[in-house]
C-alpha positions as CSV (number, residue, x, y, z in Angstrom):
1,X,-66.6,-0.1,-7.9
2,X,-64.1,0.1,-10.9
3,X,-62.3,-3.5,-12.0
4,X,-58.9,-4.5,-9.8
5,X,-56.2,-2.9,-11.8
6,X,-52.9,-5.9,-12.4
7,X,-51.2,-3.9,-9.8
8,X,-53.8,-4.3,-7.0
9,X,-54.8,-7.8,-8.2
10,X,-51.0,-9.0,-7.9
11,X,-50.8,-7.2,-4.7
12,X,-53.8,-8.5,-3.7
13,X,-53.0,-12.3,-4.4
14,X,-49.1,-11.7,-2.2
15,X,-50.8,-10.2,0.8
16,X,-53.6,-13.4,0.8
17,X,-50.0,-15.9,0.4
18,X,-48.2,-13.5,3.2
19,X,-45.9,-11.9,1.3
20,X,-44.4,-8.5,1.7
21,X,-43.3,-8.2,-1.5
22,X,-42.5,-9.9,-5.2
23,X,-39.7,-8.6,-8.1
24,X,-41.3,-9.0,-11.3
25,X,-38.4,-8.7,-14.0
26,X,-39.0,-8.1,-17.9
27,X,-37.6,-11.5,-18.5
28,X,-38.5,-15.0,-19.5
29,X,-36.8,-18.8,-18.3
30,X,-34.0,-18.3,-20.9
31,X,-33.4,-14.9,-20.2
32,X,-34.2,-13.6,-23.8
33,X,-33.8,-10.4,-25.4
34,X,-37.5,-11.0,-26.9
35,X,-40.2,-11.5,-24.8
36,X,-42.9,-13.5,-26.0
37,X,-45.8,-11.3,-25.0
38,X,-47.0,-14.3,-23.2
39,X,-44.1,-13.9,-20.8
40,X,-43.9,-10.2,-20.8
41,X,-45.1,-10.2,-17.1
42,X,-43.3,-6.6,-17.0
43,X,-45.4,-4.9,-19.8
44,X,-48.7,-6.3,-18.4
45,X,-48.2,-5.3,-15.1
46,X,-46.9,-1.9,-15.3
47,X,-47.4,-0.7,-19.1
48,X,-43.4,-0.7,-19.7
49,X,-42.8,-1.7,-23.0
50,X,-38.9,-1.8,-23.1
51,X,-37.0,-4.4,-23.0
52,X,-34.7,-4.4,-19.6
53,X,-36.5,-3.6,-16.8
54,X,-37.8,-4.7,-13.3
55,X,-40.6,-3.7,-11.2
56,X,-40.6,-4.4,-7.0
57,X,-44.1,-4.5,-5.5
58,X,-44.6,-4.0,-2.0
59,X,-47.9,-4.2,0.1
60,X,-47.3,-0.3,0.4
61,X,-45.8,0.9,-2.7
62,X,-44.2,0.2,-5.9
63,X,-40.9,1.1,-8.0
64,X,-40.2,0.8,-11.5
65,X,-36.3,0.3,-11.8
66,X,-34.6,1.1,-15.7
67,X,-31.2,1.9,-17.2
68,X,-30.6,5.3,-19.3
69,X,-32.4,4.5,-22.3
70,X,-35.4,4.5,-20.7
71,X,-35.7,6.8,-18.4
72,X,-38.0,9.2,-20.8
73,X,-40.3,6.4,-22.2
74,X,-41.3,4.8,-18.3
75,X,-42.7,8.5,-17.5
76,X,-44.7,8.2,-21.1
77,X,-45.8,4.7,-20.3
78,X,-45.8,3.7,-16.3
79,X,-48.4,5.8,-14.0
80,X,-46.6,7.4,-12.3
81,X,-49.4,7.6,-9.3
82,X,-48.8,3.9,-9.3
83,X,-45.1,3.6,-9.7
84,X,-41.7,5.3,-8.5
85,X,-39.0,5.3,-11.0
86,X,-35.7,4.6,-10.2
87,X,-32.2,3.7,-11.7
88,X,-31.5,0.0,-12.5
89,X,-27.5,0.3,-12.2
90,X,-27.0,3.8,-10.6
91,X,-29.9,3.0,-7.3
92,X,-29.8,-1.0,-7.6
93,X,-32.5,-2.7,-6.2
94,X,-30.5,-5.1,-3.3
95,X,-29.4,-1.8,-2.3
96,X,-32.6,-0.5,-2.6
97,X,-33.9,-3.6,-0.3
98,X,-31.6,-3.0,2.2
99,X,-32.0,0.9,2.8
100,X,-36.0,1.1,2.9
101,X,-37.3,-2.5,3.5
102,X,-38.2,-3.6,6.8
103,X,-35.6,-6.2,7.7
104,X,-37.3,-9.7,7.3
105,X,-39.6,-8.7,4.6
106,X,-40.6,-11.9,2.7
107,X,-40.2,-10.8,-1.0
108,X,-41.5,-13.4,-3.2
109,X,-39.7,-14.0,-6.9
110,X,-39.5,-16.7,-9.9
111,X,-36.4,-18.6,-10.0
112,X,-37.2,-19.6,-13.3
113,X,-36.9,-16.0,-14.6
114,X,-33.9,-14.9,-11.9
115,X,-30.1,-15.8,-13.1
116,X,-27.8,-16.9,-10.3
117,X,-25.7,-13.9,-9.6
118,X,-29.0,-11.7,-9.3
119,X,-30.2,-14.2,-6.4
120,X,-26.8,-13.8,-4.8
121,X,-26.9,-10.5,-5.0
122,X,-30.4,-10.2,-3.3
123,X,-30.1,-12.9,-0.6
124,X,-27.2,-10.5,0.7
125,X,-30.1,-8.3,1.8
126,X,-31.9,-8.4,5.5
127,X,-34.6,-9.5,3.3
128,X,-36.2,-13.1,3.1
129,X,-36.0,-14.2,-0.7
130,X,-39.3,-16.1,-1.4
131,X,-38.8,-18.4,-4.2
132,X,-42.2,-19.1,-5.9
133,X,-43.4,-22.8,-6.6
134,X,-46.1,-21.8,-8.5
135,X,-46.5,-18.8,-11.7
136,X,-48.6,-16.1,-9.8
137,X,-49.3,-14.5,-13.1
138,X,-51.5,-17.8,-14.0
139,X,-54.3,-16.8,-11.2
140,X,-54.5,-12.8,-12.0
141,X,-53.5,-12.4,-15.6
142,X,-56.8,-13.5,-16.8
143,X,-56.6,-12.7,-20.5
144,X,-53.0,-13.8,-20.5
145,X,-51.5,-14.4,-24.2
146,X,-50.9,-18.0,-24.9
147,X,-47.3,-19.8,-24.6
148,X,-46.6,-19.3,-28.5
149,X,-46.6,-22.5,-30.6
150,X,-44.5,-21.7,-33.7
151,X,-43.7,-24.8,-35.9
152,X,-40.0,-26.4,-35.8
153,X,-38.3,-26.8,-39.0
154,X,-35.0,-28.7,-39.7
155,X,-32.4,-27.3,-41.2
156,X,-30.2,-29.0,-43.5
157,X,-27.0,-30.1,-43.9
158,X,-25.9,-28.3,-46.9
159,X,-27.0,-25.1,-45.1
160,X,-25.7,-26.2,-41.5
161,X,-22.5,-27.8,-42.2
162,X,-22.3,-30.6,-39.4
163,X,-25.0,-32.6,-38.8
164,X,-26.6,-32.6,-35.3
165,X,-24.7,-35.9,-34.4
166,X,-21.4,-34.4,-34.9
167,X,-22.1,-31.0,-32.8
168,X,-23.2,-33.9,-30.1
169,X,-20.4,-35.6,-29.5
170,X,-17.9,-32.6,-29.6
171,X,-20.4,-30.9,-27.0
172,X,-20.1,-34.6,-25.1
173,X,-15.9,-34.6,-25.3
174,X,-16.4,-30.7,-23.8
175,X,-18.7,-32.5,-21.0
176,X,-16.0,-35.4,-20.7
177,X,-13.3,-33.1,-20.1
178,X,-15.4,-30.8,-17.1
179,X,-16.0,-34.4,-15.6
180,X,-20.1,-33.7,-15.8
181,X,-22.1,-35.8,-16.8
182,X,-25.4,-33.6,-17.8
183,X,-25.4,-30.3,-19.9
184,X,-28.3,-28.0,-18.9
185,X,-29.3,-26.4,-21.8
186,X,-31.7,-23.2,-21.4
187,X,-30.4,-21.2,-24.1
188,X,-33.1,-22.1,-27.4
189,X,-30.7,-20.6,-29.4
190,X,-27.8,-23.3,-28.4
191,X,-30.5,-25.8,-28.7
192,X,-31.3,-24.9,-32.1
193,X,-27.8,-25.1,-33.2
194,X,-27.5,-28.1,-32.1
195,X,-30.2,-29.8,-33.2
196,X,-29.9,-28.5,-36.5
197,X,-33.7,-26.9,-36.1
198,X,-35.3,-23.8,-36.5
199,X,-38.3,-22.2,-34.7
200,X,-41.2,-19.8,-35.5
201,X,-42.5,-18.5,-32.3
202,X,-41.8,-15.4,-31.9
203,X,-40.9,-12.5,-35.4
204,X,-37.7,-12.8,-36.4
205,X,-36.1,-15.1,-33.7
206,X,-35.7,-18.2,-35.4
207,X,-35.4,-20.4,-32.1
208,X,-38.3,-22.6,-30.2
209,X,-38.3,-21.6,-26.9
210,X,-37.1,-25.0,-24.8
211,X,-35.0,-26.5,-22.5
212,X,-32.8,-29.3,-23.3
213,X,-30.4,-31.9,-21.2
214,X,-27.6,-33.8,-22.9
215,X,-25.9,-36.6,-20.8
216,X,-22.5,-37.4,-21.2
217,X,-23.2,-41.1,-22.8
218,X,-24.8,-39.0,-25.4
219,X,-28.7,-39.4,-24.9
220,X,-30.9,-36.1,-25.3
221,X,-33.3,-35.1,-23.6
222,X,-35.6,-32.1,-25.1
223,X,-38.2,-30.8,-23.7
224,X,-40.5,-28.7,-25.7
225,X,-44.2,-28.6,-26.7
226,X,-44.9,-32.0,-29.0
227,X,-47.1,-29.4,-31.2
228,X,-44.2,-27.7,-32.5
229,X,-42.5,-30.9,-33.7
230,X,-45.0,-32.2,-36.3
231,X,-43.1,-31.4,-38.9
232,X,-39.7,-33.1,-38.0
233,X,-38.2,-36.1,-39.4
234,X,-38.1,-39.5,-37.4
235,X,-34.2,-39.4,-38.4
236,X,-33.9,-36.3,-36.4
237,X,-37.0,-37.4,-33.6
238,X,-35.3,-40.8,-33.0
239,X,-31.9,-39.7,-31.9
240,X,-33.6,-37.9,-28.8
241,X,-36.5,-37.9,-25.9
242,X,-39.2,-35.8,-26.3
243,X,-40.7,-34.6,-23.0
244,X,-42.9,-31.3,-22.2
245,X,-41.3,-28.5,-21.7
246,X,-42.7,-27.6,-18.4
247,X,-41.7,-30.9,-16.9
248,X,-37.9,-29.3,-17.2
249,X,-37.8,-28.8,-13.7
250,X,-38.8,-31.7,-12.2
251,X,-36.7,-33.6,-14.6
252,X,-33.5,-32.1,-13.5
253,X,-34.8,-33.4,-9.7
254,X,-35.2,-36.5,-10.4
255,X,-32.0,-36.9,-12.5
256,X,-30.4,-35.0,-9.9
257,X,-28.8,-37.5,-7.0
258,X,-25.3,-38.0,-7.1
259,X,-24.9,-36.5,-10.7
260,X,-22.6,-33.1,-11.6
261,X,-24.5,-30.9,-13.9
262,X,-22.8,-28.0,-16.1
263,X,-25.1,-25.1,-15.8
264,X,-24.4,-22.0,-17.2
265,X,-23.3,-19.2,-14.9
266,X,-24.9,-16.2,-16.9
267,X,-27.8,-17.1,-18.3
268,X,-29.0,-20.2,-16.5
269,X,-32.3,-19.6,-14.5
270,X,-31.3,-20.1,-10.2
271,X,-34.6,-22.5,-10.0
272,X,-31.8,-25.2,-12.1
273,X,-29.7,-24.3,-8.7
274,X,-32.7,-25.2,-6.4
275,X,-33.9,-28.6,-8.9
276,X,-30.3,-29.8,-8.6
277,X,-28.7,-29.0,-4.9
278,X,-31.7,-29.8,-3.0
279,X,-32.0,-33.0,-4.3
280,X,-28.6,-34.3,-4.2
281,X,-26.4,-33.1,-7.2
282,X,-23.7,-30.8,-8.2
283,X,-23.9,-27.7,-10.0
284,X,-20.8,-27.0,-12.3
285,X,-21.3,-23.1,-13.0
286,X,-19.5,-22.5,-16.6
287,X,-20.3,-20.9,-19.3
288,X,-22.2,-23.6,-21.8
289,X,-19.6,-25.1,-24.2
290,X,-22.2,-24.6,-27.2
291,X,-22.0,-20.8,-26.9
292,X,-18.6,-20.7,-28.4
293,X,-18.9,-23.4,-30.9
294,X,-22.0,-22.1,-32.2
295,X,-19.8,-18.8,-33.0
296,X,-17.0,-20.4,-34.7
297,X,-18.8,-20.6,-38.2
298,X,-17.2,-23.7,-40.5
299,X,-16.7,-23.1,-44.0
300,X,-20.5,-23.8,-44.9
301,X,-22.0,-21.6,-42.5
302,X,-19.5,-18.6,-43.9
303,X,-20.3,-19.2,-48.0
304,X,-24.0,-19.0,-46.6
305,X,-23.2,-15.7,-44.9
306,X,-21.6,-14.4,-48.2
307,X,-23.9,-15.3,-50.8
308,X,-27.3,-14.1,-48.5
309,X,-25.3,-10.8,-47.8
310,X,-25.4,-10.2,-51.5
311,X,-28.7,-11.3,-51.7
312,X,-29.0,-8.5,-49.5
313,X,-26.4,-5.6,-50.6
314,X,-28.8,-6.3,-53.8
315,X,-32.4,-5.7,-52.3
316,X,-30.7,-2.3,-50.3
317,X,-29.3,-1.1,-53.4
318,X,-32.9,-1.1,-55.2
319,X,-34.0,0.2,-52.5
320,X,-31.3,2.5,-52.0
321,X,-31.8,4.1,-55.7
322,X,-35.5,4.3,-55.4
323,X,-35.6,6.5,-51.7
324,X,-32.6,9.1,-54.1
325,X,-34.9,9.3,-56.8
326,X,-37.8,9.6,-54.8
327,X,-36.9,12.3,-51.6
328,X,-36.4,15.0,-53.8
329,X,-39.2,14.2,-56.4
330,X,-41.8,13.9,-53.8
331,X,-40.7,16.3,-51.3
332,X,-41.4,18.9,-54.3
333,X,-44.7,18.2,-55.0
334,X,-45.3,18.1,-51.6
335,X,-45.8,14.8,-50.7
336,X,-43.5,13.8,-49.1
337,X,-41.2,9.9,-48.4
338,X,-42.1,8.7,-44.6
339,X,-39.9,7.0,-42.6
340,X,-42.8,4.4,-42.9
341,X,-43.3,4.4,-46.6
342,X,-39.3,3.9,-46.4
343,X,-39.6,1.2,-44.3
344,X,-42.4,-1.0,-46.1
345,X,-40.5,-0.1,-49.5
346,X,-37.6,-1.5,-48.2
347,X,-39.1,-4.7,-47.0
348,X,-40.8,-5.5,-50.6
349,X,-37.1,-5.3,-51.9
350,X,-36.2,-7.7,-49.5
351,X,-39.0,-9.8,-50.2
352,X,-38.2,-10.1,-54.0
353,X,-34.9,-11.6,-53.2
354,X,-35.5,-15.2,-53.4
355,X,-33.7,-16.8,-49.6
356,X,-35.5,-14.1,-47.9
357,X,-37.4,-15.2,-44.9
358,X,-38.6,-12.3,-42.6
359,X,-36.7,-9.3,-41.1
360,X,-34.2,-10.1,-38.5
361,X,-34.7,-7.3,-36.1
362,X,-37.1,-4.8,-36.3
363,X,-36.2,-1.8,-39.0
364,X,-35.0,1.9,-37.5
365,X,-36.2,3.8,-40.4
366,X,-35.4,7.2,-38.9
367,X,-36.0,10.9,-40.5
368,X,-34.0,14.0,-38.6
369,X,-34.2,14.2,-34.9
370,X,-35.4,11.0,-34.7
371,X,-32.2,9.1,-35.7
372,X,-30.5,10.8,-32.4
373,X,-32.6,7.8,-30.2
374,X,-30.4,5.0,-31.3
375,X,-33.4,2.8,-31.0
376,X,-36.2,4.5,-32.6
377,X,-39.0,2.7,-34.2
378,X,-41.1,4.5,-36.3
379,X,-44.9,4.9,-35.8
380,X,-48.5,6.6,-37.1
381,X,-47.4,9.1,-34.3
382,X,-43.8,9.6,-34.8
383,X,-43.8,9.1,-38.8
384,X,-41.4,11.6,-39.9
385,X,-40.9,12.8,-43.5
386,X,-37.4,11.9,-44.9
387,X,-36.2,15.3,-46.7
388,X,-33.1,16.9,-48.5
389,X,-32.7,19.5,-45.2
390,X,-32.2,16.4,-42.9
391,X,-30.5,13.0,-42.6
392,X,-31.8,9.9,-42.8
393,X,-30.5,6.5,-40.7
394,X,-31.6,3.4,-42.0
395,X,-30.4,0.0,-39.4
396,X,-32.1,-3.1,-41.1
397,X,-31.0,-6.6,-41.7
398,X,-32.7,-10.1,-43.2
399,X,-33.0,-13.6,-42.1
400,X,-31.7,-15.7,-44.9
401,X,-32.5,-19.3,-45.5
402,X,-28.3,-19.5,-45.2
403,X,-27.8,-16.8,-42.8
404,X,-28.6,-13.2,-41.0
405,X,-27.7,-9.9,-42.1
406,X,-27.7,-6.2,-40.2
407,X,-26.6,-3.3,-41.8
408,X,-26.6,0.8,-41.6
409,X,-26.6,3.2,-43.6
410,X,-26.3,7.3,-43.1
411,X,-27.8,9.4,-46.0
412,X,-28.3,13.0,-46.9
413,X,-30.4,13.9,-50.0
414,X,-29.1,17.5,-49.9
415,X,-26.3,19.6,-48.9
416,X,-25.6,19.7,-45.1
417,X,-24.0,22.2,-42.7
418,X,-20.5,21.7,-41.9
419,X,-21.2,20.3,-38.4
420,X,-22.9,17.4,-39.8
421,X,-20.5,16.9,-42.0
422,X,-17.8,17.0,-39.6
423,X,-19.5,14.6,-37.4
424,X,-20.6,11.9,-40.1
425,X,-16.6,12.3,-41.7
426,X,-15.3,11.0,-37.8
427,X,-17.5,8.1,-37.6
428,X,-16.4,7.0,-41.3
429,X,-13.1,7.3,-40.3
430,X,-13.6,5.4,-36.5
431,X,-15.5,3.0,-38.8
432,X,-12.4,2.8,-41.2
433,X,-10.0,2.5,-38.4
434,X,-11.7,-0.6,-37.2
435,X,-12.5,-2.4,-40.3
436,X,-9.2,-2.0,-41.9
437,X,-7.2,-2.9,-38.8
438,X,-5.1,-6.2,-38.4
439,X,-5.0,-8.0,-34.9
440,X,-3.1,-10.8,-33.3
441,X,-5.1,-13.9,-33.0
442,X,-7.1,-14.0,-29.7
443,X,-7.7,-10.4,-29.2
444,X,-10.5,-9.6,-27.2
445,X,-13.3,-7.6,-28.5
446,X,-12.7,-4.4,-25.8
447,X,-8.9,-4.3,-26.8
448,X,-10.1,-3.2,-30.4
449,X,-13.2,-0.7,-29.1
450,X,-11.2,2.8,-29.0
451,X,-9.9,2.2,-32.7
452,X,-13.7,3.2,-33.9
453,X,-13.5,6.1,-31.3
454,X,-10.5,8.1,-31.5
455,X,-11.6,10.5,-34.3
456,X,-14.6,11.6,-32.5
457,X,-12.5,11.9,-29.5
458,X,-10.2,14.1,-31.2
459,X,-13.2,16.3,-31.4
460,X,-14.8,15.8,-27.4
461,X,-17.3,13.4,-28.7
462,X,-18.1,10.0,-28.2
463,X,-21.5,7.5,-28.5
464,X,-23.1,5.4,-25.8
465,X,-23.2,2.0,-27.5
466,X,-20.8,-0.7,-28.1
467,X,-19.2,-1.3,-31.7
468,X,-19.8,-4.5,-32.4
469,X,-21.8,-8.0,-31.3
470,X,-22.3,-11.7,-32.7
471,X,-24.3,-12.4,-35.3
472,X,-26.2,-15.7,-35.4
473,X,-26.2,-18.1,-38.7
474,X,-30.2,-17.4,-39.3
475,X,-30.3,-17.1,-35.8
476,X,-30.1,-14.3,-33.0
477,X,-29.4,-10.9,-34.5
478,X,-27.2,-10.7,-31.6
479,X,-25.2,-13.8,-30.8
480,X,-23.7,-14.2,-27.3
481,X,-20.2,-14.4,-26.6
482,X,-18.8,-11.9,-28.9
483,X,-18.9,-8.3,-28.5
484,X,-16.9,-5.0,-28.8
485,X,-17.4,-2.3,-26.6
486,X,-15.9,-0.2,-24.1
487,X,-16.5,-3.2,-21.4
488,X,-14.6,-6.2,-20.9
489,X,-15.5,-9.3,-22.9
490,X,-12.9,-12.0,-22.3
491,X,-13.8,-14.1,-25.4
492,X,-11.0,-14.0,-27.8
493,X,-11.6,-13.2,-31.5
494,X,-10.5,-15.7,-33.9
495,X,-11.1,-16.8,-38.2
496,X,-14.7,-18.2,-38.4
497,X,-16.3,-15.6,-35.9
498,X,-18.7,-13.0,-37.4
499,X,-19.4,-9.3,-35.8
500,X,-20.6,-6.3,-36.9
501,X,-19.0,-2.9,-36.3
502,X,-21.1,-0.1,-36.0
503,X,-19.4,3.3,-34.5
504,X,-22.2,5.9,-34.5
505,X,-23.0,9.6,-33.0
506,X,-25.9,11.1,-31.7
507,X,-27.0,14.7,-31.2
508,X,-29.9,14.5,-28.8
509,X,-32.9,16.6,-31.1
510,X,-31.3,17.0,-34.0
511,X,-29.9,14.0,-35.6
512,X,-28.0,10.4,-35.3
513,X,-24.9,8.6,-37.7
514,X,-24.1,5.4,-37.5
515,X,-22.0,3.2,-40.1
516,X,-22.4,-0.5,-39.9
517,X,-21.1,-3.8,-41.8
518,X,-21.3,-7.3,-40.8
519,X,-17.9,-8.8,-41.1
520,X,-16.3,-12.4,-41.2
521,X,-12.9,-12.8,-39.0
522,X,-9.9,-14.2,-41.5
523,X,-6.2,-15.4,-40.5
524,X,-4.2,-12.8,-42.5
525,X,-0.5,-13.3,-41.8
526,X,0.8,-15.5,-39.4
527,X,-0.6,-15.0,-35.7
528,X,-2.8,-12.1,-36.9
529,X,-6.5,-11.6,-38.3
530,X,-8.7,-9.1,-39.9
531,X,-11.8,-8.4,-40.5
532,X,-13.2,-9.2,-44.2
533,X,-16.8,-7.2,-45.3
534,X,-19.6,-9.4,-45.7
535,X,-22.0,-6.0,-46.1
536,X,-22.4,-5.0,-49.8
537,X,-23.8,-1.8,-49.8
538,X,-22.3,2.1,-51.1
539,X,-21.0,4.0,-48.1
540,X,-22.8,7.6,-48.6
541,X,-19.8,9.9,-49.7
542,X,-22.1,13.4,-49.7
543,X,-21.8,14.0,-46.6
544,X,-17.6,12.8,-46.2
545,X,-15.1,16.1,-45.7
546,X,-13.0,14.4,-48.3
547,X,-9.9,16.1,-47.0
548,X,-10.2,14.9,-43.5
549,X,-9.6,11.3,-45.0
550,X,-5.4,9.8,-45.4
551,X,-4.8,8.4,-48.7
552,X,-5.3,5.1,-46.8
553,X,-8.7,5.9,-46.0
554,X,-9.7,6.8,-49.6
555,X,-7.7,3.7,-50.9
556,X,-9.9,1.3,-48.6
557,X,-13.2,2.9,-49.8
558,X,-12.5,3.0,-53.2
559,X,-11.5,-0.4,-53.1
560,X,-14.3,-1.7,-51.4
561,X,-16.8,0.2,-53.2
562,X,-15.1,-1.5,-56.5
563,X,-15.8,-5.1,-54.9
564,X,-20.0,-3.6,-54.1
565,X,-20.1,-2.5,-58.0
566,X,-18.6,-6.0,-59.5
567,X,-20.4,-8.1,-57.2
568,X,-23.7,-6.7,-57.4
569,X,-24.4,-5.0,-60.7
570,X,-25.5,-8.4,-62.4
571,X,-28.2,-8.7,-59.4
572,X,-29.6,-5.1,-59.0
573,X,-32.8,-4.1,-61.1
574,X,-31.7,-2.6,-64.0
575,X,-32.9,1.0,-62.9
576,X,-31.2,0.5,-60.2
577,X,-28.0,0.1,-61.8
578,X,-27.0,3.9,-62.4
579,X,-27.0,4.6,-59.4
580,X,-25.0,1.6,-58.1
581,X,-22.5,3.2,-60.1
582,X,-22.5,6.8,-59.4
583,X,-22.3,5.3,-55.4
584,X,-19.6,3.3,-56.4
585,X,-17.4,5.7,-58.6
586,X,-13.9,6.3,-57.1
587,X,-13.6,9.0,-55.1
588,X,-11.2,11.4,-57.3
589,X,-14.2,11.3,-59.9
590,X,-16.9,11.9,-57.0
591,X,-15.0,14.9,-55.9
592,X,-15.3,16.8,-59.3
């Protein structure tokens, strides 16, 4: 008889409880982009190894539900003997429950790992929503990862800005103002802001995973695994209440009678919903008030951005210098650069820069046809060689002791046809449009998308990403609230935030563009703002039809690549340094 596979064992376990059915999402309690692979119930289950999905398991069958992106890879990963794959937005699965599930079906799900508006959503079904009391995956995942355990380290002052004390009370005046008197906090990265901590427990997502609760008298309450913690200070320890993280739950129950708490409406987990309502208290649904503060950097928080991004425009340009010298040296002797060898070489630059931590997302080092997935990752079976026939994408960024970095780069290492060329020249010029543009004060992110899209609309074209997101002060690579893209965000933009922008294009088996700084928001005349570069790195002018750019255009690069040269010759390697300059050179002297 061969061993239960997760599928039949999960099955298995509903059917002995009397259960029809469970949803089994690719999420964890806080509803993370990165799953620990502790909480990747997804992955384990069903082999999916992307990062937004859901599964629906019924005694009969079972369905796989993705958006676009992944809609290729579940057929590679998922059996699809096991599995039906369907469409996460296009086929939803309420509407999925309500066309093909016997009406009364008892479909089982975690409330921890379910956000409000998704229960709503699915109680409007004929179907009876089972809320779980207990983690299934605890009696069938038998060689389950452990919770991670990464150690907590404060982070000071001089790096912070405000000390955890002050981000208190404003978050308190915020709690005043709603008339609440408890702040739910599920989000670690809000947590770690405002405690003024940093975690390790999962590569390059400097949060601990925890919940916290701060009442409006001011007392914290944090509750996260006393393991992680050994290395705080009692300054820090004895301003707040420890208490284990998986007692979060009952906690909110017992405060729960009579009080009002403010949970937030998007990301909170529904089981906060359950914990408060059922035993006597309120739930405020707003979004919580740390998200915005958090992305309105102060002064500190911004020289920190500035000073690790040249840190950084440094390492790339090293590296930068070494992958030109190297493509066309190696590729005829014929041995050639990898996307790989790219990739680690890049790294070891990054490592000799002396705030460095770790990588803040994981690099797309991408060669050719590759670079048309927007989020490729290079492996021993993909490995592609980086050569002067094809283009080369490069979308990396740092974790800083003083801040976060993510930046792209284009590059060709020989001539190119003139479609390429055409292509690359509108996305420099969407990219221009956008970075050199001045907005009133309070503009929202989707109001400024179309500026990094009209020049490839001119030509038919477009790409199917947004332009811009948050970035976290060594935190989150992307940083909730801000974002541009084609869909609404209603937060307004204002001095202090930082965002990338990133217009790209993508030619499905050929090859993929994209241009990207990191940029701080200033106050430039009265009422209005623009965006300021914190990216230091040489825009790749090979591949620009020069006459395709204004005047304007050319003034803003040359400019820009003036401020690269000055600021980061004296850090380069001195072998580095020639070509810093050739990259740099004005553009009337790179035309000849």
């Amino acid at each position: 008889m061969h061993n239960s596979t997760p599928l039949s064992a999960l099955r298995n376990l509903l059917i002995a409880q009397g259960l029809d059915g469970m949803i089994v999402p690719r999420a964890d309690a806080h509803q993370s982009e990165d799953c620990t692979p502790h909480d990747n119930k997804l992955a384990w289950l069903t082999g999916f190894s992307g990062s937004a999905g859901l599964a629906l398991v019924l005694r009969d069958r079972a369905l796989m539900f993705v958006d676009g992106r992944y809609q290729v890879q579940v057929r590679n990963e998922v059996s699809l003997d096991d599995f039906e794959i369907h469409h996460l937005h296009d086929e939803p699965l309420a509407d999925y429950l309500q066309a093909h599930v016997t009406a009364g079906a008892r479909i089982a799900f975690e409330p921890l790992l379910m956000v409000n508006s998704q229960f709503e959503a699915l109680s409007a079904t004929h179907c009876e929503l089972v809320p779980l009391a207990q983690d299934p995956f605890d009696q069938v995942w038998h060689d389950r990862p452990a919770a991670p355990c990464g150690i907590i380290r404060e982070m000071l002052i001089e790096i912070s800005g405000e000390s955890s004390s002050q981000k208190r009370a404003r978050v308190v005046e915020q709690l005043t103002q709603h008339q609440a008197d408890v702040l739910a906090i599920t989000l670690p990265d809000n947590i770690a802001w405002l405690l003024n901590v940093r975690g390790s427990d999962l590569a390059m997502v400097p949060v601990p995973f925890s919940f916290a609760l701060l009442h409006r008298s001011g007392e914290l309450e944090w509750f996260v695994d006393s393991n992680k913690t050994q290395q705080l200070s009692a300054s820090l320890l004895d301003t707040l209440t420890l208490a284990p993280q998986e007692s979060f739950i009952a906690r909110c129950q017992q405060l729960a009678n009579g009080k009002r708490f403010l949970v937030d409406k998007d990301y909170a987990p529904v089981a906060l919903r359950f914990a408060i309502e059922e035993h006597g208290g309120e739930v405020l649904w707003a979004p919580d008030p740390i998200t915005l503060m958090k992305a309105h950097k102060n002064d500190i928080e911004l020289a920190g951005y500035r000073e690790c991004h040249e840190q950084d425009g440094a390492a790339l340009v090293n590296f930068l210098a070494w992958l030109t010298h190297e493509v066309p040296l190696r590729e005829a002797a014929g041995n050639p650069v990898t996307e790989l060898e790219a990739q680690a070489k890049q790294l070891e630059f990054r490592q000799q820069q002396p705030g460095f931590i770790e990588q803040s997302f994981s690099t797309i080092s991408a060669s050719a046809s590759n670079a048309a997935m927007c989020h490729y990752h290079s492996s021993e079976k993909t490995n592609t060689p980086i050569t002067s026939q094809a283009m080369y994408l490069n979308d990396s960024g740092g974790q800083y002791h003083n801040g976060t970095t993510d930046t792209t780069r284009t590059l060709a290492f020989g001539p190119q046809d003139p479609q390429r060329r055409l292509h690359y020249t509108a996305v420099l010029k969407g990219f221009l449009s956008l970075i050199s543009l001045q907005f009133p004060v309070g503009t929202q992110g989707h109001q400024l998308d179309a500026f990094s899209r009209r020049a490839l609309w001119e030509l038919g074209l477009d790409f199917d990403h947004g332009t811009g997101h948050g970035v976290g002060h060594q935190l989150l690579i992307h940083e909730q609230p801000h974002r541009i893209a084609k869909k609404v965000n209603p937060w307004p933009l204002v001095a202090g935030n930082i965002i990338t922008i990133e217009p790209g294009y993508y030619l499905a088996g050929q090859y993929g563009i994209r241009i990207e700084n990191q940029v701080e928001i200033i106050n430039s005349r009265p009422g209005f703002c623009r965006f300021s570069t914190l990216t230091l790195v040489p825009i790749d002018l090979n591949l620009v039809e020069l006459h395709l750019l204004s005047d304007t255009e050319k003034q803003w690069i040359d400019d820009y690549h003036q401020q690269v040269r000055e600021t980061l010759s004296p850090r380069v390697n001195a072998e580095a340094r020639p070509w810093l300059f050739a990259a740099t050179a004005p553009i009337r002297v790179q035309a000849n």
